[in-house]
MARLOPA-551761 format. One record per residue (C-alpha): residue number from 1; residue in three letters; y, z, x. Coordinates in nm, 4 decimals. Example, Ala and Ser with C-alpha at 12.3 -4.5 7.8 and 13.67 -1.06 7.14 Angstrom:
2
{node 1, 'ALA', {-0.4500, 0.7800, 1.2300}},
{node 2, 'SER', {-0.1060, 0.7140, 1.3670}},
//
This chain:
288
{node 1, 'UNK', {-0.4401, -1.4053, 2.9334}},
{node 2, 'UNK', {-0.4916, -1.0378, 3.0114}},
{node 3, 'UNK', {-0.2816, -0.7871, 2.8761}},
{node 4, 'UNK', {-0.2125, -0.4802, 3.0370}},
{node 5, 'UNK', {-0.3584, -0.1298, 2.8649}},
{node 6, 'UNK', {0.0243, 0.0437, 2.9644}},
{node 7, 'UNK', {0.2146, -0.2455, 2.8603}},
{node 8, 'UNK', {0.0709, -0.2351, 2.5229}},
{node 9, 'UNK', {0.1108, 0.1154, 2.4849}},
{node 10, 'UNK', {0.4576, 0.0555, 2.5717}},
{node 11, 'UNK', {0.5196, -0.2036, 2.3242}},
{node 12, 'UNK', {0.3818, 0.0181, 2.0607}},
{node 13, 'UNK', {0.5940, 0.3311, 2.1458}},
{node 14, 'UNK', {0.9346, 0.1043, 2.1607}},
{node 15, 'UNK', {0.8441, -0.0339, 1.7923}},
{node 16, 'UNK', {0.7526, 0.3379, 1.6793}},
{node 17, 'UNK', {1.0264, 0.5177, 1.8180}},
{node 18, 'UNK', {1.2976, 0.2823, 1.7953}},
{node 19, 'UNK', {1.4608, 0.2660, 2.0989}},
{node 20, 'UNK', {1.3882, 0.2229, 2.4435}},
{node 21, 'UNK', {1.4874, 0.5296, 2.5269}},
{node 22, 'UNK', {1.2934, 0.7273, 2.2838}},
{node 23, 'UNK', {0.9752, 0.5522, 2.3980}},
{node 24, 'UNK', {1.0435, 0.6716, 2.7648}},
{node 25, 'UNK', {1.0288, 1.0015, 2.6663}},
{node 26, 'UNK', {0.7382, 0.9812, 2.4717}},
{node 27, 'UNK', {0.5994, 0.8167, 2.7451}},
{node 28, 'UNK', {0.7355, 1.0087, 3.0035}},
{node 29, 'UNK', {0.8727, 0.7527, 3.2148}},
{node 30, 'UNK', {1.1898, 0.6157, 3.2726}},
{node 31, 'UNK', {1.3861, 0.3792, 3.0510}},
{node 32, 'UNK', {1.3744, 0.1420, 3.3543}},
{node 33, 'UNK', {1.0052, 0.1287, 3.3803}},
{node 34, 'UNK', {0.9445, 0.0579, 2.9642}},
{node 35, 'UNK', {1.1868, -0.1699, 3.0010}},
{node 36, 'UNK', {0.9701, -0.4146, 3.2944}},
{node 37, 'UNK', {0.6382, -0.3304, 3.1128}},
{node 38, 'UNK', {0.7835, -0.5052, 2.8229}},
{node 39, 'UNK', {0.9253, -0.7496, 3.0682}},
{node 40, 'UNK', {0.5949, -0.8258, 3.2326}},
{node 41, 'UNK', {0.4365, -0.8092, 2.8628}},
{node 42, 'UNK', {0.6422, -1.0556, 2.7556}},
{node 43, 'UNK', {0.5667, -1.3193, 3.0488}},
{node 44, 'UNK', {0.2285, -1.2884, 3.0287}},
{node 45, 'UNK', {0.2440, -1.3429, 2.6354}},
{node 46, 'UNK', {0.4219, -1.6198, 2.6566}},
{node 47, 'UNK', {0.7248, -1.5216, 2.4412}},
{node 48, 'UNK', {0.9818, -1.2857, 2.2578}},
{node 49, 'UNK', {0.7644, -0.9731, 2.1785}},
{node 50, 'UNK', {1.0400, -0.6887, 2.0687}},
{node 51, 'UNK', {1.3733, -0.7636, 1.9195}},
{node 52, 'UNK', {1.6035, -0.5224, 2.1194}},
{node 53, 'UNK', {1.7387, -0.4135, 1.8269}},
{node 54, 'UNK', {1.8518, -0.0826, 1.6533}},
{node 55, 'UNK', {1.5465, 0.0154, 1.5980}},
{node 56, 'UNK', {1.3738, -0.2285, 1.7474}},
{node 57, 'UNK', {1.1321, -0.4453, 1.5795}},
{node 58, 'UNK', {0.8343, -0.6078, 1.6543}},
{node 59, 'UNK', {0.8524, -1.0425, 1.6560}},
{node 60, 'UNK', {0.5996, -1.1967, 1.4280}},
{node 61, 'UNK', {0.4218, -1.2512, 1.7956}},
{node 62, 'UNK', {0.4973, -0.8994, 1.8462}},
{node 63, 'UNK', {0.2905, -0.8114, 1.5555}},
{node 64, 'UNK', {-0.0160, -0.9606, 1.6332}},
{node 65, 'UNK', {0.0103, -0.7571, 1.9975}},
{node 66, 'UNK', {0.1033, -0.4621, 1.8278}},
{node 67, 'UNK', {-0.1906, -0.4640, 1.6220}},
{node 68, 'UNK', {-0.3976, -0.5174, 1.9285}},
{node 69, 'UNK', {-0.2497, -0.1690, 2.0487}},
{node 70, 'UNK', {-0.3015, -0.0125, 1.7676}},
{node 71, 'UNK', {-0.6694, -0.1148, 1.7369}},
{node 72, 'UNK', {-0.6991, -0.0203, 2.1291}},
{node 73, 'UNK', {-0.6248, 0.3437, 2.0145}},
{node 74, 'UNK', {-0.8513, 0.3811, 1.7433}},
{node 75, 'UNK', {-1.1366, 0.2710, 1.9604}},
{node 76, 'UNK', {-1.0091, 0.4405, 2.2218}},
{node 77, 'UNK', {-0.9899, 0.8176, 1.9775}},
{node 78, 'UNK', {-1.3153, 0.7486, 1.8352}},
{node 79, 'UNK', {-1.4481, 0.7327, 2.1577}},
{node 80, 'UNK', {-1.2979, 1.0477, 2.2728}},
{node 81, 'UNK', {-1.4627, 1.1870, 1.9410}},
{node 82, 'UNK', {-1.7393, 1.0698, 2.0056}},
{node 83, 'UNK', {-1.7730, 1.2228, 2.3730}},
{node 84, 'UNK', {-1.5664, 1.5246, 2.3056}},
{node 85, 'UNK', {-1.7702, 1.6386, 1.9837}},
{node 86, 'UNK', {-1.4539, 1.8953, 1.8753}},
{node 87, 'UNK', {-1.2027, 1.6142, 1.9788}},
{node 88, 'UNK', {-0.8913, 1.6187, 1.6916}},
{node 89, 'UNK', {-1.0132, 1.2827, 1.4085}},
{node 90, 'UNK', {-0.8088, 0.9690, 1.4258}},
{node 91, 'UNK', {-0.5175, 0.9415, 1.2573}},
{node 92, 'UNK', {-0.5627, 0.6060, 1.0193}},
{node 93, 'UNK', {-0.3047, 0.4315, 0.8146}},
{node 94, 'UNK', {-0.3488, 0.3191, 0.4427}},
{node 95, 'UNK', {-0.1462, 0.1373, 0.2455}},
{node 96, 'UNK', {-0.2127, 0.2435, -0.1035}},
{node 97, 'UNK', {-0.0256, 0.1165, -0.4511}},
{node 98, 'UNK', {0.1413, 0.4148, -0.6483}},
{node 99, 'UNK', {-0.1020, 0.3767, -0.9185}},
{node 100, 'UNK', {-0.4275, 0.3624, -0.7089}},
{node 101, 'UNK', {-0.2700, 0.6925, -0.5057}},
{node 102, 'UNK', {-0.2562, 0.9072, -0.8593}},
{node 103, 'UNK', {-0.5777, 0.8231, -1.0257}},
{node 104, 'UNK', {-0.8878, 0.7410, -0.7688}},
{node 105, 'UNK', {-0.7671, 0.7208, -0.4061}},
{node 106, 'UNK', {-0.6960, 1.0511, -0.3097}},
{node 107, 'UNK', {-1.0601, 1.1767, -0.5190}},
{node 108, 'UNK', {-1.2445, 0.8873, -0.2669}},
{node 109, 'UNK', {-1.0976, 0.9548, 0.0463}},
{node 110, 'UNK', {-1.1455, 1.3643, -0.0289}},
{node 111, 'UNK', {-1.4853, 1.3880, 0.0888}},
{node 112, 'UNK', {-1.3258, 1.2604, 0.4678}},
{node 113, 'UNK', {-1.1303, 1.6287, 0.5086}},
{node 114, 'UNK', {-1.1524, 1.7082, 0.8826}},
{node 115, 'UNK', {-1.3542, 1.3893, 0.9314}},
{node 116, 'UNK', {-1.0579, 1.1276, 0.9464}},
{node 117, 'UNK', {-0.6597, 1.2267, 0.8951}},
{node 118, 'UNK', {-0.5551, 0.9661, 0.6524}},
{node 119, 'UNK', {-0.1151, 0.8424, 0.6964}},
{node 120, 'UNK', {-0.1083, 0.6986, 0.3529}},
{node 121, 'UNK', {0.1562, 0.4998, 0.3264}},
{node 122, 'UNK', {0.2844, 0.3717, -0.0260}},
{node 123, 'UNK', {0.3715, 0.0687, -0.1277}},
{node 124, 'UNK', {0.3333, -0.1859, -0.4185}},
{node 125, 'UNK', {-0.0454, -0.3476, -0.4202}},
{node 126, 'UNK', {0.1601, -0.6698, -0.3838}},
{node 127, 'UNK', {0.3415, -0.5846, -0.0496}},
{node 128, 'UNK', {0.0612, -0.3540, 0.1334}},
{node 129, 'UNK', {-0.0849, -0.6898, 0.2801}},
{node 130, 'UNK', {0.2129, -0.6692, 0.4779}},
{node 131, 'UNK', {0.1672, -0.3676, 0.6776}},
{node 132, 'UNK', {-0.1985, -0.4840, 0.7769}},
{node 133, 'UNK', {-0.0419, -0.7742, 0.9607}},
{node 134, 'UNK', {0.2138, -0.5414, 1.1529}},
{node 135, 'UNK', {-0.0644, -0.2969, 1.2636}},
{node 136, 'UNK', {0.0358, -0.0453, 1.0793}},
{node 137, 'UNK', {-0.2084, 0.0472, 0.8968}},
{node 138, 'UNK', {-0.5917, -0.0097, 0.9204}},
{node 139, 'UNK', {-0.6461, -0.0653, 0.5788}},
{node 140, 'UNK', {-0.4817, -0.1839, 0.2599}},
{node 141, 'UNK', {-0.5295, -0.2157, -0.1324}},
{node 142, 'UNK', {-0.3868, -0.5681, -0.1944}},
{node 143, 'UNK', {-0.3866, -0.8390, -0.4656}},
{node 144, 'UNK', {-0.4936, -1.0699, -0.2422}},
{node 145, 'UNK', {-0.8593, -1.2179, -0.2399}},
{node 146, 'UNK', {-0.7127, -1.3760, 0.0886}},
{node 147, 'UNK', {-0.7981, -1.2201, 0.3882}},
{node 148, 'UNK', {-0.5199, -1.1269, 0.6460}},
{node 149, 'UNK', {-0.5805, -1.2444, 1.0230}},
{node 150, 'UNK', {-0.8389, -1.0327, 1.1505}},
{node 151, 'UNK', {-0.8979, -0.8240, 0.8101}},
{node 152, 'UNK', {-1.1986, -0.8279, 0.5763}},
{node 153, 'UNK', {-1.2025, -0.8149, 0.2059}},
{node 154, 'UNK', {-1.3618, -0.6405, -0.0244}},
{node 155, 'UNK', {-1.3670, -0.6622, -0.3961}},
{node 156, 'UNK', {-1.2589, -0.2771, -0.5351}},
{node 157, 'UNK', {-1.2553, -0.3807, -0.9271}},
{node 158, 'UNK', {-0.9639, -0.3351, -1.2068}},
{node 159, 'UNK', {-0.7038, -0.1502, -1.2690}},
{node 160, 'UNK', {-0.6752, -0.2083, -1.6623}},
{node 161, 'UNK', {-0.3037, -0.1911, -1.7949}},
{node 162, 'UNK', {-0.2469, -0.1598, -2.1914}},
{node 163, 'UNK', {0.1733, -0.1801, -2.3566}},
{node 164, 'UNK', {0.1950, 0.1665, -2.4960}},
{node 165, 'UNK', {0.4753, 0.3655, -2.5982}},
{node 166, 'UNK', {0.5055, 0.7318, -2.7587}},
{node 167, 'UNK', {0.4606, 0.7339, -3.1374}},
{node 168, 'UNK', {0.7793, 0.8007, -3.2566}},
{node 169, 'UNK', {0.9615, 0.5139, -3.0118}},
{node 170, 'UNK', {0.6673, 0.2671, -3.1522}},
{node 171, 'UNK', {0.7891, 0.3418, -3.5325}},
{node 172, 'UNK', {1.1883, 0.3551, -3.4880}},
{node 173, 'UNK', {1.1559, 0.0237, -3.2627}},
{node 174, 'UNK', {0.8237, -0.1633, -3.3267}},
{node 175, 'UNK', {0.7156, -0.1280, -3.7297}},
{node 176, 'UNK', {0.5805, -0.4395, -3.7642}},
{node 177, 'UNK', {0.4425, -0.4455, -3.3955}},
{node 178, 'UNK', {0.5832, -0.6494, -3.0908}},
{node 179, 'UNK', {0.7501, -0.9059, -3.2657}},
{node 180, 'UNK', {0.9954, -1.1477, -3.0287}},
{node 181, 'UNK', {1.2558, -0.9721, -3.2286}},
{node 182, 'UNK', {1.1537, -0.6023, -3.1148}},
{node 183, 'UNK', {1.1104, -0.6958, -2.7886}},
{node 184, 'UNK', {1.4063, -0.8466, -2.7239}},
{node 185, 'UNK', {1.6100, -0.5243, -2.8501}},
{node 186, 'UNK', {1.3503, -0.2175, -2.7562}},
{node 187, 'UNK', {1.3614, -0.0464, -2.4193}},
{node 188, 'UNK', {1.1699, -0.1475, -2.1820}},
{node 189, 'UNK', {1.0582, 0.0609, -1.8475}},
{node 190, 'UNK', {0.9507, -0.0584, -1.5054}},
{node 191, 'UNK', {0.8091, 0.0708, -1.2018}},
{node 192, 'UNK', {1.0098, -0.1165, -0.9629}},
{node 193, 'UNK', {1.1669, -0.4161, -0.8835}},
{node 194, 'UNK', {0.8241, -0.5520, -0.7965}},
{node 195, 'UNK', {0.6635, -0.4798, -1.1091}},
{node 196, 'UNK', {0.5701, -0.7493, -1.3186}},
{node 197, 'UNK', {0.3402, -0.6229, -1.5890}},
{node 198, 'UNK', {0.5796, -0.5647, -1.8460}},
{node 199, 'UNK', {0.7582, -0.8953, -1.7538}},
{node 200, 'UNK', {0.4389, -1.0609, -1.8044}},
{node 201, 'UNK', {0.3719, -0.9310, -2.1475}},
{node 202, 'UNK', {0.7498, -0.9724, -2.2300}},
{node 203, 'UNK', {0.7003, -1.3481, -2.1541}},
{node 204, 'UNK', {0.4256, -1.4499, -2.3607}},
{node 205, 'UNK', {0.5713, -1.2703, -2.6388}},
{node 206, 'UNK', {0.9252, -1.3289, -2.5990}},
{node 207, 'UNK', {0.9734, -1.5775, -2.3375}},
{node 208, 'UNK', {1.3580, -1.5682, -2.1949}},
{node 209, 'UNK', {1.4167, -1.1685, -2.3973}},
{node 210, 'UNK', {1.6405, -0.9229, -2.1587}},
{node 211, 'UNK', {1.5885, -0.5894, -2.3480}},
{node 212, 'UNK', {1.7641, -0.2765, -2.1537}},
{node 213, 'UNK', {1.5162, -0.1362, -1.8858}},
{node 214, 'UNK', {1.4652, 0.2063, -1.7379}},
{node 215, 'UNK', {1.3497, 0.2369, -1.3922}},
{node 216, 'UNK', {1.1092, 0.5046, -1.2898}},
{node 217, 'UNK', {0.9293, 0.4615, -0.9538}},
{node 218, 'UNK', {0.6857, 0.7335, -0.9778}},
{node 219, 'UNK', {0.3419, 0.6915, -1.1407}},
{node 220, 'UNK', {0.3116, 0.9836, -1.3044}},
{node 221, 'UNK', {0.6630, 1.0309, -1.4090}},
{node 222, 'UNK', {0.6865, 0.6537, -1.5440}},
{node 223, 'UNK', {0.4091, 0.7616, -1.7745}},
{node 224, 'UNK', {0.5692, 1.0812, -1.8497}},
{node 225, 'UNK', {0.8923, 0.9173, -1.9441}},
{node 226, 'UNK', {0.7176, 0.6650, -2.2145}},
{node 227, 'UNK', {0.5352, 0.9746, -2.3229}},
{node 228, 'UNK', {0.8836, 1.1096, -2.3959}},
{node 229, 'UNK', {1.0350, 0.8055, -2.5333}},
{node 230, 'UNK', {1.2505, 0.6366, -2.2573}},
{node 231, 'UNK', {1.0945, 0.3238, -2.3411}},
{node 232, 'UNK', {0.7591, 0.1080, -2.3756}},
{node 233, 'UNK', {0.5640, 0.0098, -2.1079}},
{node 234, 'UNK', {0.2234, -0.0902, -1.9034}},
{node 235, 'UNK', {0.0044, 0.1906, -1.9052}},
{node 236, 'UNK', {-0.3128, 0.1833, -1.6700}},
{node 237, 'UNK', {-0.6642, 0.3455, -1.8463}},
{node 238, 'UNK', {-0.7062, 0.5830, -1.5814}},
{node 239, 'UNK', {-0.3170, 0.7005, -1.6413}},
{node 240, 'UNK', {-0.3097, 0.7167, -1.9555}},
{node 241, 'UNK', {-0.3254, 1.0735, -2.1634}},
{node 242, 'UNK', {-0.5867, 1.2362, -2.3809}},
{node 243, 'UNK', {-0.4807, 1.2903, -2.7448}},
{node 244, 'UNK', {-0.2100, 1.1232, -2.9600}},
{node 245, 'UNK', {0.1007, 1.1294, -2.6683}},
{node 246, 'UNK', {0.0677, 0.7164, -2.6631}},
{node 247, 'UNK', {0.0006, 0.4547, -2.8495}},
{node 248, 'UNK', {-0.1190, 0.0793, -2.8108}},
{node 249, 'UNK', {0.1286, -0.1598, -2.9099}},
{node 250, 'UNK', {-0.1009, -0.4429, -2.9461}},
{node 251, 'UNK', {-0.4320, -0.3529, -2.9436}},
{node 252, 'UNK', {-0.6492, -0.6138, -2.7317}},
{node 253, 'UNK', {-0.3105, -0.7186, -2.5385}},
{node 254, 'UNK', {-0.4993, -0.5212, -2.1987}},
{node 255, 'UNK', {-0.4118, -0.6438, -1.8721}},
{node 256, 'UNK', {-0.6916, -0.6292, -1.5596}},
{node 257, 'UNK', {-0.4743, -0.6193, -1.2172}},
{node 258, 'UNK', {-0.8131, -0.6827, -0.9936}},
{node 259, 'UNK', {-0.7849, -0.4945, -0.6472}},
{node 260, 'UNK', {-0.9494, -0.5785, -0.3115}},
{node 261, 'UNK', {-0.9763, -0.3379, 0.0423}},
{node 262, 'UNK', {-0.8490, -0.5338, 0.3134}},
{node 263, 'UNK', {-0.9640, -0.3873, 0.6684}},
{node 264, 'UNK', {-0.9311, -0.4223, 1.0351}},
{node 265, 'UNK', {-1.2520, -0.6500, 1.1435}},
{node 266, 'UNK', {-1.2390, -0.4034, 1.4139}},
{node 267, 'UNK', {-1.5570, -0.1983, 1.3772}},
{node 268, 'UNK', {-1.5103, 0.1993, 1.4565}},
{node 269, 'UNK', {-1.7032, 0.5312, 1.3066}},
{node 270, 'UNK', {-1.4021, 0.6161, 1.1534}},
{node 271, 'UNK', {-1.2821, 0.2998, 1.0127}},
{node 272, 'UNK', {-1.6096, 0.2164, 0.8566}},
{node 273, 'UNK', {-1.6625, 0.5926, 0.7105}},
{node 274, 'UNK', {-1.2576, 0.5475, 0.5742}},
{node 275, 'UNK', {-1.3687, 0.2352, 0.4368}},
{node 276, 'UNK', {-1.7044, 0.2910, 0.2813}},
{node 277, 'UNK', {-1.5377, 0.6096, 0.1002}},
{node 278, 'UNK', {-1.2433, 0.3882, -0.0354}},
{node 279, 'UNK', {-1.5186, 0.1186, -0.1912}},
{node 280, 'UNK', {-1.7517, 0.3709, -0.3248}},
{node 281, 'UNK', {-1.4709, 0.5568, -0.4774}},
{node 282, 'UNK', {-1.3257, 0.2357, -0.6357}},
{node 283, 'UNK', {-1.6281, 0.1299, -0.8132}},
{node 284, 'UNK', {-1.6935, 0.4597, -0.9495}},
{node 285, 'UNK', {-1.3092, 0.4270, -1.1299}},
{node 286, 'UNK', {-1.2058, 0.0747, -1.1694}},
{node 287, 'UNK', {-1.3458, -0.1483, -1.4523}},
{node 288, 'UNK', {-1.6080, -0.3737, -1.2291}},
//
């Protein structure tokens, strides 16, 4: 099978742009002529690459071709780089988890200014794995020791989470410490729908307890708002304030959420330099 340079250009404008006729212009060619490069895409893939919808959307097939155009452009921009000398850097997506994005990713990835143009793209460390398989990004901070299909892993370290809550909310709502009792009636605050740390602790402490929750979905507003009493919550190390703003609720009750760097296998300057900063940053940070 041999798959057409234009065509997967094509494919990749459609799914970016939305439309058909929003990749034409980007493209500048008729409607007409995306819509037989698809055509012709299609039939030499084998099947349904684009759903023609509104926007349209890449097929789980579709995927795995749009990554291929995706990783055709970065080799083709480093190139270009690479033969130009003052060419503009490539543009490389990261999915990066809210908490990773305020404390050590943005200090790593610094020292890449003018080098690479990072498109970080946030999302929970739980669901980043699944812009890597769309081809979205070129890189991802995951969970998952697992690697995606045609991704590597590495091992980044910890992010270590502690249940804190301001002073004052600790002694109206926890004087004799987490008890299934205080639990069950204290506020509790959360991320986002896909947070699970205070969940966790909430279950082996008071397993089947629905206290009111609070949602924040900002890292450093969700520690600002236990800070000012909204609630208790899962506070990472690296988050969490100097001086007497928070307390532990249970000392020794710390939680390690361990990270990994899942990246193209596609080997590029730019790639490797984004992805050497990332791990070299991580280590410096996260509990190893």
């Amino acid at each position: 099978m041999q798959l057409d340079l234009d065509q997967l250009r094509t494919l990749k404008a459609v799914v970016e742009h939305g439309t058909l006729d929003a990749a034409a212009g980007a493209l500048h060619v008729t409607p007409s002529a995306v819509s037989q490069r698809l055509k012709t895409l299609e039939t030499t893939a084998g099947q349904v690459l684009l759903v023609r919808s509104r926007p349209a959307r890449a097929t789980e097939a579709g995927e795995a071709v749009l990554r291929l155009a995706r990783q055709v452009e970065l080799l083709a921009a480093d190139t270009t780089a690479e033969l130009a000398g003052d060419a503009a850097p490539p543009r490389l997506g990261v999915a990066v988890n809210a908490d990773s994005m305020a404390t050590w990713f943005l200090p790593a990835i610094a020292p890449l200014a003018g080098e690479v143009a990072v498109e970080c793209h946030r999302e929970d460390e739980i669901n980043t794995a699944r812009l890597l398989k769309s081809g979205l990004v070129v890189a991802a901070i995951t969970v998952f020791p697992e690697p995606v299909a045609g991704c590597t892993v590495t091992r980044l370290g910890a992010m270590r989470y502690r249940p804190m809550a301001a002073p004052s909310f600790a002694e109206r709502w926890f004087p004799g410490g987490p008890t299934r009792e205080a639990l069950a009636a204290a506020p509790m605050m959360v991320f986002d729908r896909d947070d699970s740390l205070q969940h966790d602790f909430l279950a082996a402490h008071a397993r089947g307890a629905s206290p009111p929750q609070t949602m924040v979905p900002s890292s450093t507003d969700f520690v600002r708002a236990i800070g000012l009493g909204l609630g208790w919550g899962m506070v990472a190390d690296l988050q969490r304030p100097d001086g007497p703003e928070l307390v532990e609720l249970e000392p020794g009750a710390e939680r390690d959420v361990q990270l990994y760097l899942q990246r193209w296998r596609l080997r590029t300057a730019s790639l490797d330099h984004l992805a050497d900063a990332i791990v070299a940053g991580a280590r410096e940070r996260l509990a190893q």
